[in-house]
N, C-alpha and C positions, 0 to 999 in steps of 0.2 A: 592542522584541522583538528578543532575538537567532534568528538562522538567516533563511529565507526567509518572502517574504510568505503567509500560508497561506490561500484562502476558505473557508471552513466554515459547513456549514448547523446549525443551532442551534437546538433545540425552545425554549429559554429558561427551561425551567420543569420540571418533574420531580424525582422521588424521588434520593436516591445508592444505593449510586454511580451516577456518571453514564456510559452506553450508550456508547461510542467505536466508531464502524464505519468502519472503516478498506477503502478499496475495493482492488479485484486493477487488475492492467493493461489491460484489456479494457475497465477502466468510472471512471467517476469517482465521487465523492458522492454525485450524481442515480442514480447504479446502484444506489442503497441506499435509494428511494424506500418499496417496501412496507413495510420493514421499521422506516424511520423516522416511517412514520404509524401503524403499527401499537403501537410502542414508548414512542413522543411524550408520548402521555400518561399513560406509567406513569413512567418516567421521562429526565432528561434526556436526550436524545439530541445527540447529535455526529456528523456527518457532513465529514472535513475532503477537498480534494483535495490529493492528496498533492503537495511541491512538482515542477511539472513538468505536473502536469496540469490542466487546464482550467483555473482561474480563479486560482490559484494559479503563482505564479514558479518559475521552473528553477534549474538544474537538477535531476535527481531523481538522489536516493541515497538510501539506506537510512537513512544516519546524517544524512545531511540528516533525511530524515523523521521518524527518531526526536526528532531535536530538535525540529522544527516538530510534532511532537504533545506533546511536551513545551510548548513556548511554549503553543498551544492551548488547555490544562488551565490552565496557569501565571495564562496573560488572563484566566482564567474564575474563576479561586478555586475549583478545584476539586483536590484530592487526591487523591481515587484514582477510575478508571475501571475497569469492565469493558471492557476491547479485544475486536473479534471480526473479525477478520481474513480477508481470502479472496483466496487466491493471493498476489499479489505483496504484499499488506494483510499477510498471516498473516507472510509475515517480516520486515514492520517490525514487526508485533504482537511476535511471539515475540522478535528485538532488545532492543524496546521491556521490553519483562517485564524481559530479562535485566539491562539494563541501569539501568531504576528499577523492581525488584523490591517496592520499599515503595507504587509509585503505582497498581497493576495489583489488584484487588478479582476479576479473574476473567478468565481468558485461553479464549477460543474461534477455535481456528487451522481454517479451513478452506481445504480443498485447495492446504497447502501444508506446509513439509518444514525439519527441521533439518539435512539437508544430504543433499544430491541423491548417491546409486549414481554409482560409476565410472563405469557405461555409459552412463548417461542424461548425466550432467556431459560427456564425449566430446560427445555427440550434440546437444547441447543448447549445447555452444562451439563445432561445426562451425557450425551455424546462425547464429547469430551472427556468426562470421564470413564468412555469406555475406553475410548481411544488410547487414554494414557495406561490404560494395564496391558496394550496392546504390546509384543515383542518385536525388539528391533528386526526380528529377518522378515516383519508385515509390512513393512516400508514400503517395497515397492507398492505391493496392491492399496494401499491407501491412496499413494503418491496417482496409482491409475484411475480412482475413482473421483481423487480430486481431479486431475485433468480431462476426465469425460463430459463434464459442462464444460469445456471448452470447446469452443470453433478445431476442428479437425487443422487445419494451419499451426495453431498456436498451441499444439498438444506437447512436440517435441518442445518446443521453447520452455514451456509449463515443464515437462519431465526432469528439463536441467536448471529452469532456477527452483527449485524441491529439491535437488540432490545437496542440499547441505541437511536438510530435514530428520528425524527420527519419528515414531509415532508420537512420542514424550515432545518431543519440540513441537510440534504441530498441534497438541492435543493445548500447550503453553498458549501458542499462540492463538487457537480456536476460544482456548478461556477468557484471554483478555482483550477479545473481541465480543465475545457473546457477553461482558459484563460492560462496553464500553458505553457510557450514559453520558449526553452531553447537555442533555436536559434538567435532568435531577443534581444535576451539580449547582454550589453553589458561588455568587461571582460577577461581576459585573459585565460580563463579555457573557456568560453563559444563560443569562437573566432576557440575555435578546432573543433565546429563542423557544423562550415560554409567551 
């Protein structure tokens, strides 16, 4: 396998395309619990953590990710996926689309953005940078405020895919999300969504 090691939880068995749920920052895999027993047996379901979080290697990038959901598929003999993405999921999803437009059977972006407003992108890099001057023994209480927009279920799940995290990794990864633009790029695949 090229890219990072990836763990993925795997129904083994289902209809195509096969379900990709791809999780936000707040949660890992196990944050996609109802929806992967509810889906399971319709058809196959994928729950990977993204690389970086929980059981899965680091670091996290997007285009890490997008390849590590690529390899994923690739292990599996699978061709094309519905992706359904949430939050920081939605822009590897939507990435991912752009970038194997032929493997994607059906894209569901939740609460999250082809490229973040002027003001919010400010706001959301001052953060960031506060974040990263933050010392590693603020982990945890970061780690608790990222998990408090999470569903009370999916808090402990959230607590352990973070636990490879530092404020520096997070602040890494909150930057190149709050810069990520899919709009303002240029490119024949990104042209579709102007």
């Amino acid at each position: 396998m090229t890219g990072p090691l990836v763990a993925v939880r795997d129904s083994g068995f289902g209809g195509t395309p096969a379900l990709l749920l791809v999780h936000g920052m707040g949660t890992g895999a196990d944050g996609w619990q109802p929806q992967f027993d509810h889906f399971a047996g319709r058809a196959r379901v994928l729950a990977p953590d993204l690389p970086g979080f929980g059981d899965s290697s680091g670091p996290f990038s997007i285009t890490r990710s997008v390849t590590a959901l690529s390899s994923v598929l690739d292990e599996r003999g699978i061709g094309q996926a519905v992706l359904c993405g949430l939050s920081l999921g939605a822009l590897v999803s939507l990435r991912f689309a752009l970038s194997y437009p032929e493997r994607v059977a059906g894209l569901v972006v939740v609460a999250g953005f082809a490229a973040l407003p002027a003001d919010a992108r400010t706001q959301q890099l001052a953060m960031t940078d506060h974040l990263a001057e933050m010392p590693t023994e603020a982990t945890s209480e970061v780690v608790e405020q990222i998990v408090a927009s999470v569903p009370p279920p999916s808090r402990d799940p959230g607590r352990r895919a973070l636990a490879g995290f530092d404020p520096a990794s997070l602040a890494a990864l909150m930057r190149e999300a709050s810069l990520f633009d899919v709009v303002n790029e240029s490119g024949p695949r990104q042209s579709r969504l102007r």
